[in-house]
C-alpha positions in Angstrom: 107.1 98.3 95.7 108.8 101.6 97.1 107.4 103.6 99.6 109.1 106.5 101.2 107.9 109.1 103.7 108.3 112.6 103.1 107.8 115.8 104.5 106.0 118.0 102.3 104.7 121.6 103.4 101.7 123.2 102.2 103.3 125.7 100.3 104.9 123.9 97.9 102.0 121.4 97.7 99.7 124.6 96.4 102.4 125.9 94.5 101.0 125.8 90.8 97.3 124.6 92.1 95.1 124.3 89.3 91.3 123.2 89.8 89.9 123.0 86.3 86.7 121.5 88.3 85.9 117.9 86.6 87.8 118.3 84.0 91.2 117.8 86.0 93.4 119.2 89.2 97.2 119.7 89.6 99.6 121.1 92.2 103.2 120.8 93.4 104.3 123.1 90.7 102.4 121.0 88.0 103.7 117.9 89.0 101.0 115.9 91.2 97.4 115.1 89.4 95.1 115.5 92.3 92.1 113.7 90.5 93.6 111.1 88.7 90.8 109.0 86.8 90.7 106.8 89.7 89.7 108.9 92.1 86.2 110.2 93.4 85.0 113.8 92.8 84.8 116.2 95.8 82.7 114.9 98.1 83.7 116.4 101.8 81.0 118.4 103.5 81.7 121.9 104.6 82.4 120.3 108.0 84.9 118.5 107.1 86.7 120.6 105.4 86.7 123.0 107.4 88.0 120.4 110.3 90.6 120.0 108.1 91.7 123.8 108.0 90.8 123.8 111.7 93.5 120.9 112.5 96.0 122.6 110.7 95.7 126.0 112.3 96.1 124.0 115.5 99.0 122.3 114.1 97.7 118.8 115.2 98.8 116.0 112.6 96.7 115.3 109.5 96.3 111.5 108.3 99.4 110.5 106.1 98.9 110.9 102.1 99.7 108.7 99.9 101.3 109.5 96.2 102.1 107.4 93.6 104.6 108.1 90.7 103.6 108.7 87.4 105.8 109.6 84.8 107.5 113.0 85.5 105.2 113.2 88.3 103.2 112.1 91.0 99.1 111.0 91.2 97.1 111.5 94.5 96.5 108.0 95.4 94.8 108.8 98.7 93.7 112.3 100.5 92.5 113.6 97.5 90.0 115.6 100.1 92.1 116.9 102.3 94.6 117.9 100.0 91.8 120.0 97.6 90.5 121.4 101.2 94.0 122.9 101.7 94.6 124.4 97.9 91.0 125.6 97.9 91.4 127.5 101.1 94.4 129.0 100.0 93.1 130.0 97.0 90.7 132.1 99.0 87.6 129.7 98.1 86.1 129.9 101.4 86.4 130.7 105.4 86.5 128.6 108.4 85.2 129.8 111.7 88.0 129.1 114.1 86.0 129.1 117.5 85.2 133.0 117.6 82.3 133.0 115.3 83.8 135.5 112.6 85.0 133.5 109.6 88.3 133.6 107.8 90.0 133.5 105.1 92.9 132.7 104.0 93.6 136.4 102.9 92.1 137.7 106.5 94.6 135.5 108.4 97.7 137.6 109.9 101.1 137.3 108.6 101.9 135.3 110.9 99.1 132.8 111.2 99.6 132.8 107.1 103.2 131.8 108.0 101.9 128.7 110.1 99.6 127.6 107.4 102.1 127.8 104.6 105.1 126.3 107.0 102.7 123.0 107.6 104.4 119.6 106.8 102.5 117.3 105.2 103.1 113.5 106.1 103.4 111.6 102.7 104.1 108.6 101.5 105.7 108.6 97.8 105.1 105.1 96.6 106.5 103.4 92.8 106.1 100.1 92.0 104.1 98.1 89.1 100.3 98.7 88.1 99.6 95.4 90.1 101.4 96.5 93.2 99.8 100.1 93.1 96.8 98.6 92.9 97.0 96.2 96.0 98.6 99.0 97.7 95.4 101.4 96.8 92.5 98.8 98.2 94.8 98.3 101.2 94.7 102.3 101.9 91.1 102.2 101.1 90.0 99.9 103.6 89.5 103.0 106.0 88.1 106.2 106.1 85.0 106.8 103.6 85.5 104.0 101.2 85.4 104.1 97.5 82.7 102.5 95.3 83.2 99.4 93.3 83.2 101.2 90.3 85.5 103.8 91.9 88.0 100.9 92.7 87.2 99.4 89.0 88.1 102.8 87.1 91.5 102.3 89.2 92.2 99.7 87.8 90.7 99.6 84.1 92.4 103.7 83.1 92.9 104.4 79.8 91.7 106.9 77.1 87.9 104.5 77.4 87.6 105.7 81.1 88.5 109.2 80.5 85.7 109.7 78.0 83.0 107.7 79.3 83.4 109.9 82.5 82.9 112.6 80.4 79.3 111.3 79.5 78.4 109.3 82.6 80.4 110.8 86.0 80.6 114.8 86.3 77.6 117.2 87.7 75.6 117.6 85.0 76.6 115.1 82.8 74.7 113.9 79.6 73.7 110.6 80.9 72.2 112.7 84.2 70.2 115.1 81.1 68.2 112.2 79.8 68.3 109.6 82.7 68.2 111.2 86.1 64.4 110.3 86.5 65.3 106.4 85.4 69.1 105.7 87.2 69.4 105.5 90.8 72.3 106.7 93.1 74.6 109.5 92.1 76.9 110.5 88.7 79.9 111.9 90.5 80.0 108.5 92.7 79.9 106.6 89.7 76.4 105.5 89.6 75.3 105.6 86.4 78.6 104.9 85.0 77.7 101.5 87.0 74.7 100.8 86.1 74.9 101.6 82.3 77.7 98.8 82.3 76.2 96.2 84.5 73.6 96.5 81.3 75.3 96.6 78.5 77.4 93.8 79.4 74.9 91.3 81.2 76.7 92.3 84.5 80.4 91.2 83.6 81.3 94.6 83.9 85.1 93.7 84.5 85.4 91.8 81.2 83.7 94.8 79.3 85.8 97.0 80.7 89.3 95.1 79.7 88.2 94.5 77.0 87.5 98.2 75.7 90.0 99.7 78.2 92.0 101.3 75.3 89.5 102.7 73.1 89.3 105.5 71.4 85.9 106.5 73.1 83.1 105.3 75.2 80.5 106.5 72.4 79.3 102.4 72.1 78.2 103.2 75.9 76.7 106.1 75.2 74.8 105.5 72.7 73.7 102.5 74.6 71.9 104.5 77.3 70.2 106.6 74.5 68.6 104.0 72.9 67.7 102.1 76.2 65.6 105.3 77.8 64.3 106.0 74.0 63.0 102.4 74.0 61.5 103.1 77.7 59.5 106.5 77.4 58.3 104.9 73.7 57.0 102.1 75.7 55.9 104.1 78.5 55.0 107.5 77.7 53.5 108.2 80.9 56.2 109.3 83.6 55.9 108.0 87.2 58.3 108.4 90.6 58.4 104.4 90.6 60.1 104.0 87.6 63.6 105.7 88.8 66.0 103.1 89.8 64.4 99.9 87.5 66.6 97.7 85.8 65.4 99.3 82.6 68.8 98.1 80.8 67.9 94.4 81.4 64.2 95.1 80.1 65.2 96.6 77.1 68.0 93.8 76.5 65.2 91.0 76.8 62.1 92.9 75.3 63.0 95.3 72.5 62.6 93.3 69.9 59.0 93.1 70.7 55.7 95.3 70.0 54.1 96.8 73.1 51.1 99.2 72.9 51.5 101.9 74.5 48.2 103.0 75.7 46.8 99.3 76.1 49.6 99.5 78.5 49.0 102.7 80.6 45.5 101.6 80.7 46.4 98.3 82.3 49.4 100.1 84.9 46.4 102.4 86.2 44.3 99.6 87.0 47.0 97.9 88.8 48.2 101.1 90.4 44.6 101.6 92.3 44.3 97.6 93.0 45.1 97.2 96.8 46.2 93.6 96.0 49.1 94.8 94.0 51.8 95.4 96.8 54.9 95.8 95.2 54.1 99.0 92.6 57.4 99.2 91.4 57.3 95.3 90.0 54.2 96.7 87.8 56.6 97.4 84.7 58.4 94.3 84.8 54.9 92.1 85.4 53.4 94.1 82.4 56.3 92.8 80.0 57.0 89.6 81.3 53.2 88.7 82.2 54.8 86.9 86.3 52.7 87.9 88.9 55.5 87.2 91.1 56.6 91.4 90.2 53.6 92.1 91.6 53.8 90.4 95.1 50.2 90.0 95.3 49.0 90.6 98.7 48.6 87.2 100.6 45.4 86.1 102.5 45.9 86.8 106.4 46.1 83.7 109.3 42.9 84.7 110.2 41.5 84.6 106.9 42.9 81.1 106.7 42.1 79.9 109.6 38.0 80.8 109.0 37.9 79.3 106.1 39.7 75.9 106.8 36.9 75.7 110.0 34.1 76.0 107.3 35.7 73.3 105.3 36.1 71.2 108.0 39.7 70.5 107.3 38.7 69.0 104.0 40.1 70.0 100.5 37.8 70.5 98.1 40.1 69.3 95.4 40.7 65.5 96.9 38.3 65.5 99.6 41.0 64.7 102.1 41.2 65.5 105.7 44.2 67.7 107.0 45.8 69.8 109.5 45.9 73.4 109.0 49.5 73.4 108.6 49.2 71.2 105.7 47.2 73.6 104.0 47.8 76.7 102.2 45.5 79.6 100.6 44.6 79.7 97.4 41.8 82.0 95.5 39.3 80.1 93.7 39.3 82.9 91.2 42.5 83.5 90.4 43.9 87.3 90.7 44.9 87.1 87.1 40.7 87.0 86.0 40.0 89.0 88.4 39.6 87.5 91.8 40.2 89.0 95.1 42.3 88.5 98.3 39.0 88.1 100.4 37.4 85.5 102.5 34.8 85.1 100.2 37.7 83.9 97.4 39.6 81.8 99.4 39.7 77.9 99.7 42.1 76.0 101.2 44.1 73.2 99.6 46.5 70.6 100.6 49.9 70.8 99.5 49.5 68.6 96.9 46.6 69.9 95.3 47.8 73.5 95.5 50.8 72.4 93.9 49.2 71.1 91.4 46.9 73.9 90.5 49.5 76.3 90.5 51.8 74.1 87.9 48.6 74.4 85.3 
């Protein structure tokens, strides 16, 4: 692997800046892709990029960038933040307070303190090597600073005309897989969320294999269409809309259960009931429990030490079961009537059992 440092000054790296927002960013006169398919979407805070201004206007150093050669051209292999901070203030996107409280532009600046700005040398490294090397080269310069996702550091690796589409549908602001799953998938599109998840799905969590193997496609469209028919399947089955349904591993339920027939209002009826029972604890596991009919979902609410400890002194330290004589620590709680038909977590359900004979009930 090459790598060369260079001294590159602001003006010519905004010479030719393009920002066509998601869709793509160039500078350098056309010849460095600033958001290469690898790459995260803008993510800096208004602090920070205006620190970034701030640190040039005071002519202290920036971190080194790195590019990597493509082609013709170059790729933005890291700095992708500060280097859009730069072109976007010097495309008169914004103003940075420089210690006086009246915010400037680029445009208000004076000639001279335009001069500075433009005259700015940029450390950066130019790299060239194979994909391999590029690659170990990227996770090495990704070890500090704000780190990229898994997925972010998979779509470095797995580019292609596949990952350029199924960004389209899964990884700008306002994609379509935000439109119809925003209030099912967890985390955030432009960081790759969905994209994530929606793989880890469709391919039983080998999302590295699926990815190689459809790296060259045409389209992600088998992805999409995935997603459609896994939140069709889940608002058919559940109608009814909640807050604890976002983040689920709805993918996984409709992999094991849509072949199956679920009615729909035997079903709300049931997730009201266990909404308002105070022996349901874990609310989220209620979908999961309703197809899968494990009470472990639910984390039913366990009977307290005192509880326990009441009812083994009114046994006597027997089990009812074998009608043997323990410790208390050889015992455990158990309802007589089982939550399932009904029973609660109270004193006046509990008994306590001997290992063995809990066991045992519990494997019937």
């Amino acid at each position: 692997m090459n790598i060369e440092l260079h001294s590159i000054g602001i003006k010519d790296l905004i010479a030719g800046f393009q920002d066509d927002g998601e869709s793509g960013v160039v500078g350098y006169g056309g010849r460095l892709n600033i958001r290469p398919a690898y790459q995260r979407e803008f993510i800096y805070k208004d602090k920070q990029r205006d620190e970034v201004i701030r640190t040039v206007r005071k002519n202290f150093p920036l971190n080194t960038m790195y590019w990597v050669k493509a082609g013709d051209g170059y790729e933005l292999m890291d700095g992708q933040q500060r280097t859009l901070s730069l072109c976007q203030y010097a495309a008169g996107n914004f103003s940075v307070d420089f210690g006086d409280g009246n915010p400037l532009g680029f445009q208000n600046l004076t000639a001279d303190a335009r001069e500075q700005f433009l005259n700015y040398a940029l450390s950066v490294y130019l790299c060239d090597g194979t994909d391999s090397e590029k690659l170990d080269w990227f996770r090495i310069i990704n070890i500090a600073g704000e780190k990229l996702t898994d997925q972010e550091l998979r779509n470095a690796i797995y580019t292609g005309p596949w990952l350029a589409d199924a960004k389209k549908w899964f990884s700008k602001t306002g994609c379509p897989a935000a439109g119809i799953g925003d209030k099912y998938l967890a985390g955030s599109p432009i960081r790759q969320d969905y994209l994530e998840t929606t793989l880890g799905w469709i391919s039983d969590g080998k999302i590295e294999a699926y990815m190689a193997a459809h790296q060259h496609d045409a389209d992600a469209d088998e992805l999409w269409q995935y997603l459609q028919a896994v939140i069709d399947w889940t608002k058919r089955v559940f109608p009814a809309y909640r807050t604890t349904m976002k983040g689920l591993p709805w993918g996984d339920y409709y992999n094991a259960h849509k072949g199956k027939t679920f009615n729909s209002s035997q079903l709300e009826a049931r997730i009201q009931k266990l909404l308002a029972d105070d022996d349901v604890t874990a609310k989220k596991g209620i979908y999961a429990y309703l197809l899968t009919q494990d009470e472990k979902h639910l984390n039913i609410r366990a009977f307290t030490d005192s509880q326990k400890q009441t009812a083994y002194q009114q046994q006597k330290g027997k089990c009812p079961a074998c009608q043997n004589t323990f410790e208390i620590s050889q015992m455990e709680g158990d309802h007589v009537t089982p939550w399932s038909e009904g029973g609660k977590t109270e004193l006046s359900n509990l008994q306590m059992l001997c290992r063995a004979c809990n066991r045992r009930k519990g494997a019937k």
